[in-house]
C-alpha positions, -999 to +999 in steps of 0.1 A: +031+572+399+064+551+405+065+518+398+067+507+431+033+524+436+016+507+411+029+472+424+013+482+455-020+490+443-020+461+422-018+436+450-046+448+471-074+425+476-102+437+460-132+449+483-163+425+488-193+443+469-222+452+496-256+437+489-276+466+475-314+464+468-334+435+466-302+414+471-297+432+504-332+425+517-341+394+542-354+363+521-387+371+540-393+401+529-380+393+494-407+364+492-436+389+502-427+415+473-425+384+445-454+374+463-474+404+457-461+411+422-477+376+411-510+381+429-513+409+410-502+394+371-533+372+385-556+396+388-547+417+356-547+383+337-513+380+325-498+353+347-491+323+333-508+291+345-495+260+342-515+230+329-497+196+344-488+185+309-467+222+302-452+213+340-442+182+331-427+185+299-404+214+314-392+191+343-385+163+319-368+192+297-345+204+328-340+172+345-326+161+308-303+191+307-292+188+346-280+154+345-254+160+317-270+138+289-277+110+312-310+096+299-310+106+261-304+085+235-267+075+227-252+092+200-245+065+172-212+046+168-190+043+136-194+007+120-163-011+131-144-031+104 
């Protein structure tokens, strides 16, 4: 290949990726499979159910994480002297 070729096919903008799959489905229909699959972790028993103490502590836990350390305790400063 010359050079000038591969310059060429160097600067070519790279093709968008298609949605393929479950990505390429509408967000209804998307909703009604998820839906389905966690009915039926219900009925087999392995779902996971939430008591409100487990939900909260996880918002606390991601709220702490999502604000960038706002809300934890400061880090201690040096002694000045």
């Amino acid at each position: 290949m010359s050079q000038e070729a591969v310059g060429s096919a160097m600067t070519e903008t790279p093709r968008r990726k298609e949605r393929r799959g479950f990505a390429s489905m509408s967000s209804d229909k998307q909703r009604e499979i998820a839906s389905k699959g966690g009915r039926a972790a219900h009925q087999k028993g392995t779902a996971h159910r939430w008591s409100s103490d487990e939900a909260r502590a996880a918002g606390r836990k991601g709220g702490l994480i999502s604000r960038g350390g706002r809300g934890r305790l400061p880090l201690p400063s040096h002694a000045e002297g």
